[in-house]
C-alpha positions in Angstrom: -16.2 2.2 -5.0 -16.3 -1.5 -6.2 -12.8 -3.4 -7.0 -13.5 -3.3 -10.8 -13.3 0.7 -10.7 -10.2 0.6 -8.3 -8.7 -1.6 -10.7 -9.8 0.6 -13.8 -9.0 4.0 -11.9 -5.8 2.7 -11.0 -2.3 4.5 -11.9 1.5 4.1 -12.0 3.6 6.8 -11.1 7.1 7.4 -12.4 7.5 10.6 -11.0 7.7 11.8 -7.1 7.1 15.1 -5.7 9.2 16.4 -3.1 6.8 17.1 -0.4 6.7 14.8 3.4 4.4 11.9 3.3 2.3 12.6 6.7 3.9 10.0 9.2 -0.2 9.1 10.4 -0.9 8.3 6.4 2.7 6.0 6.3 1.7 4.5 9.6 -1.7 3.1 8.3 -0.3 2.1 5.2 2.4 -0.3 6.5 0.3 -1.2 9.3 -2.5 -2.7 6.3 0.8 -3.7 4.5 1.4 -6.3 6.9 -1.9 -8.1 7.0 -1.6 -9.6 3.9 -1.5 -12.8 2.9 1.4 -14.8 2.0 2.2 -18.3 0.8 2.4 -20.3 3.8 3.4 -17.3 6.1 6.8 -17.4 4.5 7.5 -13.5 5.3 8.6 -13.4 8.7 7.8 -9.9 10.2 11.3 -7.8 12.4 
């Protein structure tokens, strides 16, 4: 999948259901949350 189908593919969601997010899936999606960029490395990571 190329970026310009991500971007057209792409949702928002306004609604939650009430099922557990897997704690493996949360893991790896803060994990790649915190190597992205940012202006001058102005986020300090605790």
């Amino acid at each position: 999948m190329d970026f310009s189908e991500v971007v057209r593919k792409r949702r928002s969601i306004r609604k939650y259901g009430s099922e557990p997010v897997d704690q493996e899936a949360l893991d790896r999606i803060l994990d790649t949350g915190t190597r992205g960029p940012t202006a001058g490395y102005s986020q300090g990571q605790s």
